[in-house]
N, C-alpha and C positions, 0 to 999 in steps of 0.2 A: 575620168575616175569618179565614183558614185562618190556624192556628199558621204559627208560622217559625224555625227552627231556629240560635240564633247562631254553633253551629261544627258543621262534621261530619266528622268525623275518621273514614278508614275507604279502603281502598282499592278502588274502583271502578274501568272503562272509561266513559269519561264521551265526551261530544260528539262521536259518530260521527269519530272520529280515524283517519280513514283516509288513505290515501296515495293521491293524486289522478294522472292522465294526461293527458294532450291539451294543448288549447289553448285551455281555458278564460278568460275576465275574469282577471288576477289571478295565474293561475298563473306558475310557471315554466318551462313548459316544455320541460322538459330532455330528451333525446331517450329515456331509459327513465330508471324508479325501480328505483334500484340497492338501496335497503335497505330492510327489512321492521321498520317502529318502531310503537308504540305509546303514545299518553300513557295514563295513567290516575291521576285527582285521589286526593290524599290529605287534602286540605285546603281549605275554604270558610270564611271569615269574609265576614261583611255578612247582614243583613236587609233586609225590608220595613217592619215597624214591632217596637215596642218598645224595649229599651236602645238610646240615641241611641249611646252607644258605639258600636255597631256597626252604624251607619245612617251613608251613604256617600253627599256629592254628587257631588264628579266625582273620581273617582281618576286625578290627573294623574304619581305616582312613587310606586316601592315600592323600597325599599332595605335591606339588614340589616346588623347588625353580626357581632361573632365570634360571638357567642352564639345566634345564631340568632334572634335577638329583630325584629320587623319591622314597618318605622316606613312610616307608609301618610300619600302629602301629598293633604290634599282643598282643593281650589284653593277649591270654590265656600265652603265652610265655613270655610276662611284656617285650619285648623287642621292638624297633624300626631298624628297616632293612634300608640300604639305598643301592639304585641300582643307575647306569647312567642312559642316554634315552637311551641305547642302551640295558638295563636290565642286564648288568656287573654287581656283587657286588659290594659293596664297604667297607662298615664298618656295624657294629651289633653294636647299642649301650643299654646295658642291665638297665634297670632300676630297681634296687632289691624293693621286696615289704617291706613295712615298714611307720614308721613317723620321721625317719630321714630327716635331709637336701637334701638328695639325692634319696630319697626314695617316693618310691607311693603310696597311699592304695586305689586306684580305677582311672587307669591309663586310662582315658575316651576321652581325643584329644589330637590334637597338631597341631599346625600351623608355618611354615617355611617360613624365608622373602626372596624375590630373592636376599640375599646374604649370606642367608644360615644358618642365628640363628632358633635354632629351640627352639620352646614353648612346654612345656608338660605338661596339666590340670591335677591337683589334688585337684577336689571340689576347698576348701576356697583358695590355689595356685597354681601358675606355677613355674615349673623348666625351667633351662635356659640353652641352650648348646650352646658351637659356630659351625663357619663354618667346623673344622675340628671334633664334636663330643666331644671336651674335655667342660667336665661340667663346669660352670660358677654360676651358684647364684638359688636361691630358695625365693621366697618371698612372703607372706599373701598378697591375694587380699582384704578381709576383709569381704566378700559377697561369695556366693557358687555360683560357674562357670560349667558350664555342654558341654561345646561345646566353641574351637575355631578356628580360621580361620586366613587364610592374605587376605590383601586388596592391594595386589604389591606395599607397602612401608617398611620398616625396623621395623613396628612396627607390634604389632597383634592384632585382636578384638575379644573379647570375649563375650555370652551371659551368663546373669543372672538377674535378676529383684531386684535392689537396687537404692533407692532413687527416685522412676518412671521413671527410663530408665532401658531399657535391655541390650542395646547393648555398650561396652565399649572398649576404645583403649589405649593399653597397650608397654610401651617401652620395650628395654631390661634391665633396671632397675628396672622395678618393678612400677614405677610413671604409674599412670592415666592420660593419655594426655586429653580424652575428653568424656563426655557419653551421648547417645540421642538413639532416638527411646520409646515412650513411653508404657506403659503396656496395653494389649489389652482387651479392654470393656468386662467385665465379666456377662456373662445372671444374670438375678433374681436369677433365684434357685439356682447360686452357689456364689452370693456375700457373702452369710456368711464364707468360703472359700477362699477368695480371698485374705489375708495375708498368707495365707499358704508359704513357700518358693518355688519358681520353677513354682507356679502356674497361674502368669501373664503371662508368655515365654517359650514360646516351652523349649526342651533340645536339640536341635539339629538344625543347619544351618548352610547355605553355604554361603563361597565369594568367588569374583574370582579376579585373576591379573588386571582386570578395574576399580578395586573398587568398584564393586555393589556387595553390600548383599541380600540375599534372607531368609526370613522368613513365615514361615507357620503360619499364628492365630491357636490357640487350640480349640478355639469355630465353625469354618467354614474355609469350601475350598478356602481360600483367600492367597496369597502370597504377603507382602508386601517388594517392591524391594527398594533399598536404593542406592543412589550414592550420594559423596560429604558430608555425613552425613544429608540426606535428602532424604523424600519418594521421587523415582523418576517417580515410577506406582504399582499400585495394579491388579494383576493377579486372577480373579475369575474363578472358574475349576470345571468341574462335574465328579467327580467318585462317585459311589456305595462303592466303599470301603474307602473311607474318616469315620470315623467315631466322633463327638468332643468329647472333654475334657467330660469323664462323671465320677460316683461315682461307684466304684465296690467295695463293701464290706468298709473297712479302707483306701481303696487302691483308687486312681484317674488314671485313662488310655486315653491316648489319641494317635492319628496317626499321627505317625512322619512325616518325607519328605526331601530326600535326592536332591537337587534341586543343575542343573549345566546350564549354558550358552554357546552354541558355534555357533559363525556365528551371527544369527539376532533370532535368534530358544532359547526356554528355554525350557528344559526336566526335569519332574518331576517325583520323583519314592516315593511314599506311600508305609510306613512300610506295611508285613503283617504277622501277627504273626506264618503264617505257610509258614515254610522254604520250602518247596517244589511248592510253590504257584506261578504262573507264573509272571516273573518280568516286568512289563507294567509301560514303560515310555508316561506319560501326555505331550502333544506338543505345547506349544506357539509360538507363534509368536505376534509379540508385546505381546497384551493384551489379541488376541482372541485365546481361544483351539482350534486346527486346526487338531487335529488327537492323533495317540497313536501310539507307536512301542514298540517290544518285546524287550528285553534286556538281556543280560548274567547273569549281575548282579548288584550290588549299582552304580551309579554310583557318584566319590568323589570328581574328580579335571580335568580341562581342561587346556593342554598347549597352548603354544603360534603359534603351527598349527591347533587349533581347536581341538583337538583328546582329545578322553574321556576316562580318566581311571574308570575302575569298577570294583569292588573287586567279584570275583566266590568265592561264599560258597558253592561251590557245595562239591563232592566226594573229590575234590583232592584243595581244597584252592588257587586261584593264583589270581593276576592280570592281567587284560586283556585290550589291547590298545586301542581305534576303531576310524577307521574315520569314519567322517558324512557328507556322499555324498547326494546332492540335484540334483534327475534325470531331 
């Protein structure tokens, strides 16, 4: 079996990262590609085989704290990984499945403050760890959580739709310090629906160390961005593969959106339910879509040089560094 390299630290042009045209599946297309960008990886962790450390089942969140350190959630594994910036291990922390105090039974995010407590979603709670990993407390949020996040303060925000806000900030105690953002205008044909749980707010969004949040409406290609605990712009976007909130059988389906900021640029990556489907990041700048560029993979969390981590679900599972060079 071919060697396998645990980290490759080194700066390369990696996965034909070109900037797309037309009216391709997928794209966005925008009437021209106004900027000339470039990724190129600095950074691979994951293997094929040897150290199970750095063997990867399904990378479902990557998050970092101030330190650059990056804590990687593997759903099928129930466990969270934490590496340095320099993609050194560091510690494994296992979360046994279960409905104990310690325990998961659908272990779905987690958000880490820049000093290093980390948050771990389970539906109606969060678990709580400190800076070194040793567990700390478990507490009812009293509402079901599907997704959280940091805002580069010690505490964490979570979404859910309870009381007409979604978006909520949470201590390491367990107290609710504050909630806003409210539920997003629901069409005609689905207001009878619209009590449903989950069904005002996405399951899924992003925040970054500046404090803005980003949220995708269910019903339309809109992004509304948050700073200070307040809209700060609404980002409208044309894909083809946007699909909204609709009725499938028993079942309601809608397209997710993994959404990051770096520089003056916001990238967006629309779920698609076929894994092999090519990963096209949406390109803001302020407000206006300015283009599209190919990608590795999700992209989850951006440090404090800009640089984009993205989980590869490819063959061999890893995370992947990139900067984002403007030619």
């Amino acid at each position: 079996m071919r060697q396998k390299y645990w980290i490759f630290i080194g700066v390369i042009s990696v996965l034909a990262m070109n900037w797309v045209a037309g009216h391709g599946a997928g794209d966005a297309s925008p009437a021209e590609q106004v900027l000339n960008l470039t990724l190129e990886q600095d950074l691979s962790i994951g293997v094929e085989d040897g150290d199970e450390n750095f063997i990867f089942g399904n990378i479902s969140r990557i998050a970092l704290d101030g330190a650059g350190n990056i804590y990687v959630l593997d759903y099928k594994y129930h466990v969270i990984r934490v590496f340095d910036k320099d993609g050194a291990f560091l510690r494994t922390i296992d979360v046994p499945s279960g409905q104990g105090p310690r325990e998961s039974v659908n272990l779905s995010g987690l958000a880490v403050t820049p000093g290093g407590t980390l948050f771990i979603n389970d539906r109606f709670r969060l678990i709580v760890y400190g800076a070194d990993g040793s567990y700390l407390r478990t507490f009812n949020t009293g509402f079901m959580i599907s997704c959280l996040g940091s805002i580069g303060t010690e505490e964490c925000i979570a979404i859910g739709p309870n009381n007409g806000q979604i978006l909520h900030i949470f201590d390491e105690t367990g107290k609710c310090l504050e909630s806003f953002g409210e539920y997003f205008p629901v069409p005609p044909k689905l207001e009878p629906m619209e009590g449903m749980p989950m069904f005002s707010a996405p399951l899924v969004f992003n925040s970054g160390s500046d404090g803005r949040i980003f949220v995708l409406n269910p019903f339309k290609y809109e992004i509304t961005v948050f700073k200070d605990r307040k809209v700060e712009e609404v980002l409208l976007g044309k894909n083809i593969s946007y699909k909204p909130l609709t009725q499938k059988g028993r079942a309601f389906i809608s397209t997710a959106a993994h959404i990051v900021r770096t520089g003056d640029l916001t990238l967006v990556l629309l779920s698609n339910p076929d894994p092999n489907a090519p990963k096209i990041l949406d390109v803001f700048r302020g407000s206006s879509q300015v283009g599209t560029l190919k990608a590795v993979g999700i992209p989850h969390a951006v440090d404090s040089l800009g640089r984009i981590y993205f989980a590869d679900k490819g063959e061999v599972p890893r995370i992947v560094r990139c900067i984002l060079i403007q030619n």
